[in-house]
KOLSEKOL-782346 format. One record per residue (C-alpha): residue number from 1; residue in one letter; x, y, z. Coordinates in steps of 0.2 Angstrom, whole numbers, plus 5000, padded with zeros to 4 digits. Example, Ala and Ser with C-alpha at 12.3 -4.5 7.8 and 13.67 -1.06 7.14 Angstrom:
2
SELO nr rest east north up
SELO 1 A 5062 4978 5039 .
SELO 2 S 5068 4995 5036 .
REM end
This chain:
454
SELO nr rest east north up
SELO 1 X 5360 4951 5805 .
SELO 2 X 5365 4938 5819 .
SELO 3 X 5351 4927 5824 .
SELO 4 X 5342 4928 5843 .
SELO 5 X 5340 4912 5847 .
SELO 6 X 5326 4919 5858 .
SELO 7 X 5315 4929 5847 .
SELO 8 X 5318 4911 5833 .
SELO 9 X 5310 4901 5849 .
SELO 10 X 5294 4912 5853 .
SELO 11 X 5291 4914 5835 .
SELO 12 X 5289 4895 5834 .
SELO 13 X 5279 4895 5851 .
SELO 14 X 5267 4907 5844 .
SELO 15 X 5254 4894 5838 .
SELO 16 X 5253 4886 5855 .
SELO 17 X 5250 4904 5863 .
SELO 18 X 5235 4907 5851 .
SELO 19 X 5229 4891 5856 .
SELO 20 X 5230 4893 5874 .
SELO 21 X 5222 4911 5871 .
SELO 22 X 5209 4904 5864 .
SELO 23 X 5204 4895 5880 .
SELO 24 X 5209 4908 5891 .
SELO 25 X 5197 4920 5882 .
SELO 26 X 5183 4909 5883 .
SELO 27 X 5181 4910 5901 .
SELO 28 X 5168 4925 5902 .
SELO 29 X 5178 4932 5917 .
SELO 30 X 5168 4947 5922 .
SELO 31 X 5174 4949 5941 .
SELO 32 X 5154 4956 5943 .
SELO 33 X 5141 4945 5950 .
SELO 34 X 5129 4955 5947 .
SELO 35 X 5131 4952 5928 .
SELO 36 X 5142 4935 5927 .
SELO 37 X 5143 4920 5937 .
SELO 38 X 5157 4918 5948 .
SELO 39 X 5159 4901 5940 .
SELO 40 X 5169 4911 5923 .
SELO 41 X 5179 4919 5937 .
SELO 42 X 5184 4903 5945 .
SELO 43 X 5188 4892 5929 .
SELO 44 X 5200 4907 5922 .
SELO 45 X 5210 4907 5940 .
SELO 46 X 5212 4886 5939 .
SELO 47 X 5216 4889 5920 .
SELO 48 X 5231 4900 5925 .
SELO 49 X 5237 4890 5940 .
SELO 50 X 5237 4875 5930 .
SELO 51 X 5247 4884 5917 .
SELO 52 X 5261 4889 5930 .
SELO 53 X 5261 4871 5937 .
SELO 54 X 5266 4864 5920 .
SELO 55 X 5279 4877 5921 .
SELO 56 X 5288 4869 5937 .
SELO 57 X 5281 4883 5946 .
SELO 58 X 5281 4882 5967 .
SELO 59 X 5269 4886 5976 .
SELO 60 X 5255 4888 5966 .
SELO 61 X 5239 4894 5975 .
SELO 62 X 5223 4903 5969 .
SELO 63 X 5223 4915 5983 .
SELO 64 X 5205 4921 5991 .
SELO 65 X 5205 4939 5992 .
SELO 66 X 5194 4952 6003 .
SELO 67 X 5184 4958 5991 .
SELO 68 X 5178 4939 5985 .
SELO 69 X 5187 4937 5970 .
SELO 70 X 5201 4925 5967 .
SELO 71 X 5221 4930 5962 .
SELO 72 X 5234 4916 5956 .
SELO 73 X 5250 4915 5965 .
SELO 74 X 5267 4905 5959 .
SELO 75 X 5283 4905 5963 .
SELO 76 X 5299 4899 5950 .
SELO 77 X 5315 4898 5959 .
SELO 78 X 5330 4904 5949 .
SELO 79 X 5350 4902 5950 .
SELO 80 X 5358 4905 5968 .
SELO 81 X 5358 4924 5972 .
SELO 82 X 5350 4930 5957 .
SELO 83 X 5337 4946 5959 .
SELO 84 X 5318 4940 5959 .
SELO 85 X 5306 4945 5947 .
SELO 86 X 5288 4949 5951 .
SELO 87 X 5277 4947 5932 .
SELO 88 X 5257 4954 5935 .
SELO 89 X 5244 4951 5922 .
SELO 90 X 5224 4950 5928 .
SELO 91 X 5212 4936 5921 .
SELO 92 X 5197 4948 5924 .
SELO 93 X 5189 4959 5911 .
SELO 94 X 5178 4973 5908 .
SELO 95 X 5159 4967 5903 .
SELO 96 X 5158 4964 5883 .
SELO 97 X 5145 4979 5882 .
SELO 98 X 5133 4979 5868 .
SELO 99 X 5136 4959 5858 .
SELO 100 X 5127 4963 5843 .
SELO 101 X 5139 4976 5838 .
SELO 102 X 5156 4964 5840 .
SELO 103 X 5159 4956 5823 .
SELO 104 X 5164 4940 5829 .
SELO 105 X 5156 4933 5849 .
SELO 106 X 5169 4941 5864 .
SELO 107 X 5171 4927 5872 .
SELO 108 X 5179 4915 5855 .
SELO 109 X 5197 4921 5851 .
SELO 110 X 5195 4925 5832 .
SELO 111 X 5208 4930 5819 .
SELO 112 X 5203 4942 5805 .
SELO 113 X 5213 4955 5798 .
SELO 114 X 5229 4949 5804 .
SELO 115 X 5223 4951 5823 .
SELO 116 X 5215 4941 5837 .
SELO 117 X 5199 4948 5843 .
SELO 118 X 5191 4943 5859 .
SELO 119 X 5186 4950 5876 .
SELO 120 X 5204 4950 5885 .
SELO 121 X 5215 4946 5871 .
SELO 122 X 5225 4962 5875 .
SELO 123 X 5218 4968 5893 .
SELO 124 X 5225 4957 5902 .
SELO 125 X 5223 4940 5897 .
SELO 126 X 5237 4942 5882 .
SELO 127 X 5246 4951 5896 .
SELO 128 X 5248 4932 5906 .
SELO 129 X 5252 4923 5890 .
SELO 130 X 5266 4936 5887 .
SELO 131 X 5273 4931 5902 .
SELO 132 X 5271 4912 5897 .
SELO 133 X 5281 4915 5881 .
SELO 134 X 5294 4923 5888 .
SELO 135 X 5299 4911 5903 .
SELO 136 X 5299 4897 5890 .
SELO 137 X 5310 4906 5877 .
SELO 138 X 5322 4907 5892 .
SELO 139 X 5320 4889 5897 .
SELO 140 X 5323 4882 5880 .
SELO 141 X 5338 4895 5877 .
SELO 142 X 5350 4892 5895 .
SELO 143 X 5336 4894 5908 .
SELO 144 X 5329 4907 5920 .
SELO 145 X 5341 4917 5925 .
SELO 146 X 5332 4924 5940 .
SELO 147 X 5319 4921 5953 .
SELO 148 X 5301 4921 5947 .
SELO 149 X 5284 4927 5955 .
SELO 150 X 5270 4928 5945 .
SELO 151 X 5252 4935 5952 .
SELO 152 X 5236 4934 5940 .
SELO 153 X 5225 4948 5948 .
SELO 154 X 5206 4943 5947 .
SELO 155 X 5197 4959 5952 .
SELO 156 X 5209 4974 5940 .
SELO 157 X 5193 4980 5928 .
SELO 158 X 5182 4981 5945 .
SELO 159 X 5192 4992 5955 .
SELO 160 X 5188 4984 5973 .
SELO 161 X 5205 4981 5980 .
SELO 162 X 5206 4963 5982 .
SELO 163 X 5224 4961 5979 .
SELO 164 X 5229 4974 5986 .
SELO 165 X 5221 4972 6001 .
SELO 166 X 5228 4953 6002 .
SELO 167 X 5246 4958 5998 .
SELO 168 X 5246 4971 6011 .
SELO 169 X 5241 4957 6023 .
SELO 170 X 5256 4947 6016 .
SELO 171 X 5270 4958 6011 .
SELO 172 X 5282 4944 6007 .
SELO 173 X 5272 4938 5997 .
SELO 174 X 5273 4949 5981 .
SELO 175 X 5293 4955 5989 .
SELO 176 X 5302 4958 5973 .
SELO 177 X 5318 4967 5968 .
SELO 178 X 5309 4973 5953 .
SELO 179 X 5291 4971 5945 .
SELO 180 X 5284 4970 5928 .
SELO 181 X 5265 4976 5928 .
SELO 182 X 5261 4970 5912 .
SELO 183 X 5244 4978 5909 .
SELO 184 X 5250 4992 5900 .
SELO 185 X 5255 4995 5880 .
SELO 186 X 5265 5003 5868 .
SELO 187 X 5260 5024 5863 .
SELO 188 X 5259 5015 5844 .
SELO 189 X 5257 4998 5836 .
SELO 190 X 5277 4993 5833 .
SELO 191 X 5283 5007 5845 .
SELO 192 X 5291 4999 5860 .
SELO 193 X 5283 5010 5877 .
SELO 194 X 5284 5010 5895 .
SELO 195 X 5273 5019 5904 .
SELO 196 X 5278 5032 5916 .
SELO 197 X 5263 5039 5923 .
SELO 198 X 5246 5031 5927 .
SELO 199 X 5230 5040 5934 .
SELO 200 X 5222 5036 5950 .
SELO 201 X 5203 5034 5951 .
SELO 202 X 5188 5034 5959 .
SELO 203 X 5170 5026 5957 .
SELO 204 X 5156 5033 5964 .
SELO 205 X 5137 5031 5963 .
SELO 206 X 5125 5046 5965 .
SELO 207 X 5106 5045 5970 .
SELO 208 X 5094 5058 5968 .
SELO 209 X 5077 5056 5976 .
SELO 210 X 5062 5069 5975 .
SELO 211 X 5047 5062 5974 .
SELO 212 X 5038 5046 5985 .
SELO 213 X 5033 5037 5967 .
SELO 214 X 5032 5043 5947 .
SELO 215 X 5019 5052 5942 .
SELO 216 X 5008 5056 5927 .
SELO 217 X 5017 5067 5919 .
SELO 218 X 5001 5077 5912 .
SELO 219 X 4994 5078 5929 .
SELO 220 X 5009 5084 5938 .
SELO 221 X 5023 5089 5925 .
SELO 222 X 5028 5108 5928 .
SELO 223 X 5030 5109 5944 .
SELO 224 X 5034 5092 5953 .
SELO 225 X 5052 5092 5954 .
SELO 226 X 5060 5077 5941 .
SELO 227 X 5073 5068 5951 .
SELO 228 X 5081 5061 5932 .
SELO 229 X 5082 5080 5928 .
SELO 230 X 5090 5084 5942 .
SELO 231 X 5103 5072 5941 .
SELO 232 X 5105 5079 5921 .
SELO 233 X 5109 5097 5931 .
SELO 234 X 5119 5086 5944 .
SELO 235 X 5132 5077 5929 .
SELO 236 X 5132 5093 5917 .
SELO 237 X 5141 5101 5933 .
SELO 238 X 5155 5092 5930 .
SELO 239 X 5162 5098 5915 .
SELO 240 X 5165 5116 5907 .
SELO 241 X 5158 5123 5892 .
SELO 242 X 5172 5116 5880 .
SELO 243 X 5171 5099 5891 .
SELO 244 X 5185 5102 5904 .
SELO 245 X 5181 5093 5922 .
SELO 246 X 5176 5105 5933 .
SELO 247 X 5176 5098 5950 .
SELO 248 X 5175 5111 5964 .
SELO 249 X 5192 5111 5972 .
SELO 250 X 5202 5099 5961 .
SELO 251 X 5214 5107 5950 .
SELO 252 X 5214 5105 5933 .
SELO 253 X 5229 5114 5923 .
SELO 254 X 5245 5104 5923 .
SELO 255 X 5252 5101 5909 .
SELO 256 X 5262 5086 5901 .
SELO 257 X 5280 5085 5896 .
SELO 258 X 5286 5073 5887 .
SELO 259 X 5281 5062 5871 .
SELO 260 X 5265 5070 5864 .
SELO 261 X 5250 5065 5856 .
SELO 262 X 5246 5073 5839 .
SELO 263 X 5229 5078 5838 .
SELO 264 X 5226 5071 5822 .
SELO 265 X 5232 5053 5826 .
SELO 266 X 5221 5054 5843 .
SELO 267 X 5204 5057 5831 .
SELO 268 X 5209 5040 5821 .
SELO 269 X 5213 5031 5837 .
SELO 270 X 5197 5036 5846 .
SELO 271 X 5187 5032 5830 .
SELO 272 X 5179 5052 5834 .
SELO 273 X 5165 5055 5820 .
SELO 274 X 5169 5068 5805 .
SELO 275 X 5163 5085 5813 .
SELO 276 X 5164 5082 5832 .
SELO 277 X 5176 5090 5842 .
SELO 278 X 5188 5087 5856 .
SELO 279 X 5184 5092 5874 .
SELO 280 X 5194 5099 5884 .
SELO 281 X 5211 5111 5883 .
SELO 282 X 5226 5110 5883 .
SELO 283 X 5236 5099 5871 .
SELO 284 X 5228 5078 5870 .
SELO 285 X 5244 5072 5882 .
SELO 286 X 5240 5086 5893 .
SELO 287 X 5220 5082 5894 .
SELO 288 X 5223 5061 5896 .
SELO 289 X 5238 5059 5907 .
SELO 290 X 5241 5074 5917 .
SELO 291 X 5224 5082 5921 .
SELO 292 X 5207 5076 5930 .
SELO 293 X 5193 5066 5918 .
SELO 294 X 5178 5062 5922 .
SELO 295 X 5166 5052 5913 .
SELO 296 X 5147 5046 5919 .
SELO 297 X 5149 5025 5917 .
SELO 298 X 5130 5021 5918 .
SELO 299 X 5114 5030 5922 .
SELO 300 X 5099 5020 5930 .
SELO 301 X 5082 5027 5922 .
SELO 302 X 5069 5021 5911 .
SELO 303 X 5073 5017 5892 .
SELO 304 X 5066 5022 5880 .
SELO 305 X 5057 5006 5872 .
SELO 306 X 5042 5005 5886 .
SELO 307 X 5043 5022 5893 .
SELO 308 X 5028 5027 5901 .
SELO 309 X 5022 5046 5902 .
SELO 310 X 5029 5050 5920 .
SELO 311 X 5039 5061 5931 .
SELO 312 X 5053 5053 5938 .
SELO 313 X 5054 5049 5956 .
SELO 314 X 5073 5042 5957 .
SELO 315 X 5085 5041 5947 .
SELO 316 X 5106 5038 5950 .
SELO 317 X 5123 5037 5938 .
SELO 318 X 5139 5029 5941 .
SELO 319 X 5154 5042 5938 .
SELO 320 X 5171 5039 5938 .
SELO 321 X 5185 5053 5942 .
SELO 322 X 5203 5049 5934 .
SELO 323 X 5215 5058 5944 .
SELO 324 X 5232 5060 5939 .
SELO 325 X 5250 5060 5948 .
SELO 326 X 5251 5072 5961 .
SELO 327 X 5233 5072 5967 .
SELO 328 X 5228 5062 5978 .
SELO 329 X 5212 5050 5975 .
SELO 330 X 5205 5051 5990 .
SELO 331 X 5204 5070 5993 .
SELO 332 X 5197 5069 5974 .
SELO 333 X 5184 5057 5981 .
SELO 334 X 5179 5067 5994 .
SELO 335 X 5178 5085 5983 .
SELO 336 X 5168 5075 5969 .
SELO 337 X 5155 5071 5984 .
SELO 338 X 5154 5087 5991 .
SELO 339 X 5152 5094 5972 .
SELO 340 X 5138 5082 5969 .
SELO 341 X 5131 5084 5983 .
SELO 342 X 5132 5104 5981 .
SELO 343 X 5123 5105 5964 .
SELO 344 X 5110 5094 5965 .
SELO 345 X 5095 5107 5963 .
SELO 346 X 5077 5109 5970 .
SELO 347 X 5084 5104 5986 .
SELO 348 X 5083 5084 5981 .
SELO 349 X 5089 5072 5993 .
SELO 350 X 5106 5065 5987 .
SELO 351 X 5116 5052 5991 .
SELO 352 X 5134 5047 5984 .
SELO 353 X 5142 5030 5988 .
SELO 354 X 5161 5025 5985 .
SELO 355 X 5162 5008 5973 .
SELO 356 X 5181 5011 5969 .
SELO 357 X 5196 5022 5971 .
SELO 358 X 5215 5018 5967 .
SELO 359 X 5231 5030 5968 .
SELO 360 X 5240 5040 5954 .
SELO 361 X 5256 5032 5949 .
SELO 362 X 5274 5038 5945 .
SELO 363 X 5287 5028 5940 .
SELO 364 X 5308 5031 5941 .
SELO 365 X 5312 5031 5924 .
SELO 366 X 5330 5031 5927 .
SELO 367 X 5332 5017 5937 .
SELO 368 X 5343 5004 5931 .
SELO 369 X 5328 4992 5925 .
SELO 370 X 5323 5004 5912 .
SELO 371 X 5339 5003 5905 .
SELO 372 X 5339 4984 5903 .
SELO 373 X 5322 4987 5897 .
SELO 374 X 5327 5000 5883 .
SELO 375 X 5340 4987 5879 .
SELO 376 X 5331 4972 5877 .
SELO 377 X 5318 4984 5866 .
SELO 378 X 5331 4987 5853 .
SELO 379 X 5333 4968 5851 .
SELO 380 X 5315 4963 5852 .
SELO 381 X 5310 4981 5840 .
SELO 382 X 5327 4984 5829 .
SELO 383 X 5328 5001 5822 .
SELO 384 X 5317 5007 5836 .
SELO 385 X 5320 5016 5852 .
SELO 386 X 5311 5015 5869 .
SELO 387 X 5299 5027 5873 .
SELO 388 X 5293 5034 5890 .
SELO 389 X 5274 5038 5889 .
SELO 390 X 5258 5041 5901 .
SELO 391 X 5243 5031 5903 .
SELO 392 X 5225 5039 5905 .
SELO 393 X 5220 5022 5913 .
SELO 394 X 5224 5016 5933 .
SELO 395 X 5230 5001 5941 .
SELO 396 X 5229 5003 5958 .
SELO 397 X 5239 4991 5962 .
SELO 398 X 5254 4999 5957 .
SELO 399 X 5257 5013 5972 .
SELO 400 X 5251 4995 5985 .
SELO 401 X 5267 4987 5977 .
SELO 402 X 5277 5006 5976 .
SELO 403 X 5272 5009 5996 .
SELO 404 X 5277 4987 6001 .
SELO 405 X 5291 4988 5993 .
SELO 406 X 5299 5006 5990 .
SELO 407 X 5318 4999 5986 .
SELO 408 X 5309 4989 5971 .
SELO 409 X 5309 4995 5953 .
SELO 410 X 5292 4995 5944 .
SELO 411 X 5290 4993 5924 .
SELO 412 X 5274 4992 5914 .
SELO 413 X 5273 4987 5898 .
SELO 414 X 5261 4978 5888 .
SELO 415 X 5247 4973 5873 .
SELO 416 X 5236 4989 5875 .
SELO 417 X 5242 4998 5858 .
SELO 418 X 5228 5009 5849 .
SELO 419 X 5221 4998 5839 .
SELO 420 X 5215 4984 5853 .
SELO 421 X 5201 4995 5857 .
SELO 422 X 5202 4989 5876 .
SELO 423 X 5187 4992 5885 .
SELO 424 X 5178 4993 5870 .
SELO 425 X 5168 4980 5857 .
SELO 426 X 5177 4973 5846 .
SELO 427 X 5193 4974 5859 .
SELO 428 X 5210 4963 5851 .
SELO 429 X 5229 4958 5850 .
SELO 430 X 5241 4961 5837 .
SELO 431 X 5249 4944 5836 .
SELO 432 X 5265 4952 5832 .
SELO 433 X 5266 4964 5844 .
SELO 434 X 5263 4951 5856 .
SELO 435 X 5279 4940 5848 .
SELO 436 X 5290 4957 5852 .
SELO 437 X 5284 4959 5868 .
SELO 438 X 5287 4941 5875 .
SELO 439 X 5305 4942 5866 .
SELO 440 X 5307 4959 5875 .
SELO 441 X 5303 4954 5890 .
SELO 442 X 5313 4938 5889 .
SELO 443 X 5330 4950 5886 .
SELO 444 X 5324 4958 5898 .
SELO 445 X 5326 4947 5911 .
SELO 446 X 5343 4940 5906 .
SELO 447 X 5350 4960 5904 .
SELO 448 X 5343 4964 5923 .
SELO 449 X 5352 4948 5929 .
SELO 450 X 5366 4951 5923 .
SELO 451 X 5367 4970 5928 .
SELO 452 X 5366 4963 5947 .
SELO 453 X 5378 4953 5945 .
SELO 454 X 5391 4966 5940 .
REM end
């Protein structure tokens, strides 16, 4: 087999990348003030601008958007008339949720069983590095061949539409000819993927009030109305007896064609307990990439440790609503308020507040990026083919970028396999699949500038 000179360069670059993880992942970057300083925030943003300096980017800022977060901003000129590419990772991540059941601290990159665990280290911080190892694999092998832009999202995991907002406000900013988002991931650990389909979404918070103050629950338990059970009544409204969501007015029964996903392998990947079933109908690709999911985040009410006999005066949830391509999120919004709003029993006073919402997307799988990209996958993945798949997951950004620039193609690829357990304890990156990824994308870029040049 002829040697790639590229794939020989990022495999000898692959110590550093672990190293400059390892910093990257340290920063507890929760985009939430309410649980993190904005301090982790801002060290990861001047983290990743520095890292594009050293690269001879231009124009390097760490941009302030709307919703108070930070996003980082570079610019790499390329050879005369060559296309411009626009790489997205985000520095923000989701919270580490419960610390005493990760085996090793989120926040320190550790290596056990042949992988790298740590808050980030696949969604999206791995994401950034990717692109780190790829431009340098071109620079040491010939050079760019293409204009770069490269925009670190700070705000992704929160949903508040920072970036989007900003970029709407600069449309030349982020003006590519095409785009690689890459906060996606491969169907299967060694399967090279790009994801067609994303789901939009929406965050809302619900508040049921029926009493002035708790009461003793001995005294007045029986008749005064519990706002904590009403909101019980209020969630189990959303889903039918087999777990389907059921949101009045929101269609529910498309169906996914395409690559499927066997039962049997979605039980291991989502770690379900011997026993429990599925919810839902349908086949899995139909009930996580074409169909409506909703899923109650958080529910404010007293714990059990120090719970005090009493009927509960207030009580609220955070829900989110996955809506996928066709549907659009804000009609969903505003059918999952008026359900909400229609179920809550006893005549409790509700109240239901947007926190987030981003649109479906649906990508052109024929364009002539995706052919560059099913070429440079057979190089960076031999034996292997490139496959199209969906993604249960949103990244509003996506249909801002789709809508500012309509004549630009949009990929998304990335770490996000299985076995990372995103958004989960314990979340991490195969090390490998990061080393095939950076050499994918590296071919990537030399076989899309050398289809415009033809």
């Amino acid at each position: 087999m002829t040697a790639d000179p590229i794939a020989e360069t990022v495999a000898s670059l692959l110590p550093r990348a672990k190293a400059e993880l390892t910093e990257l992942v340290a920063f507890p970057s929760v985009a939430d003030p309410a649980q993190f300083p904005r301090s982790g925030c801002e060290a990861a943003a001047n983290w990743c601008a520095d890292a594009l300096r050293s690269e001879g980017f231009q124009d390097v800022a760490v941009l302030d958007t709307p919703d108070g977060t930070q996003s980082v901003y570079g610019y790499l000129p390329g050879p005369a008339g060559a296309p411009t590419v626009l790489l997205y990772a985000h520095y923000d991540v989701q919270p580490p949720l419960d610390l005493d059941a990760w085996v090793t601290p989120p926040f320190e990159l550790t290596e056990r069983d042949g992988r790298w665990f740590g808050r980030g280290a696949a969604d999206c911080k791995g994401g950034f590095i990717m692109h780190l190892l790829a431009l340098r694999a071109l620079k040491a092998n010939g050079g760019v061949p293409v204009n770069l832009k490269v925009i670190v999202e700070g705000s992704e995991e929160q949903g508040t539409g920072g970036l989007e907002q900003y970029a709407e406000a600069h449309p030349e900013l982020l003006s590519a000819d095409t785009i690689v988002i890459g906060d996606a991931g491969n169907f299967r650990l060694g399967l090279p993927t790009v994801t067609a389909t994303l789901r939009g979404m929406t965050l809302v918070r619900v508040q049921v009030d029926t009493l002035e103050g708790n009461l003793h629950s001995g005294q007045f338990g029986g008749a005064a109305p519990d706002a904590l059970a009403a909101l019980i009544r209020v969630l189990d409204s959303l889903r039918a007896e087999d777990g389907s969501t059921t949101v009045d007015g929101l269609a529910g029964e498309a169906t996914w064609e395409g690559l499927q996903y066997p039962e049997a392998d979605f039980r291991r990947d989502a770690k379900v307990l011997d026993g429990v079933g599925l919810i839902g109908s349908g086949s899995v690709a139909d009930r996580i990439w074409a169909r409506p999911a909703v899923t109650v985040l958080g529910i404010d009410c007293p714990p059990v440790v120090g719970a005090t006999p009493s009927v509960q005066a207030g009580a609220r949830a955070l829900i989110s609503l996955r809506v996928p391509p066709g549907q659009d999120a804000a009609q969903a919004t505003k059918l999952l308020a008026a359900h909400l709003e229609a179920h809550t029993p006893w005549g409790a006073r509700v109240a239901v507040e947007q926190t987030g919402q981003g649109q479906a997307f649906q990508a052109d799988v024929s364009s002539p990026a995706y052919a560059a990209m099913a070429d440079a996958m057979r190089l960076a993945y031999p034996g292997e083919e490139m496959q199209t798949a969906g993604m249960g997951g949103s990244i509003p950004l996506c249909n801002t970028l789709a809508a500012l620039y309509p004549e630009s193609e949009i990929l998304l690829i990335g770490l996000s396999e299985p076995e990372a357990q995103i958004h989960a304890v314990n979340e991490s990156v195969s090390p490998e699949e990061l080393e095939r990824l950076s050499v994918a994308e590296a071919h990537f870029l030399v076989n899309y500038a050398a289809s415009k040049q033809g």
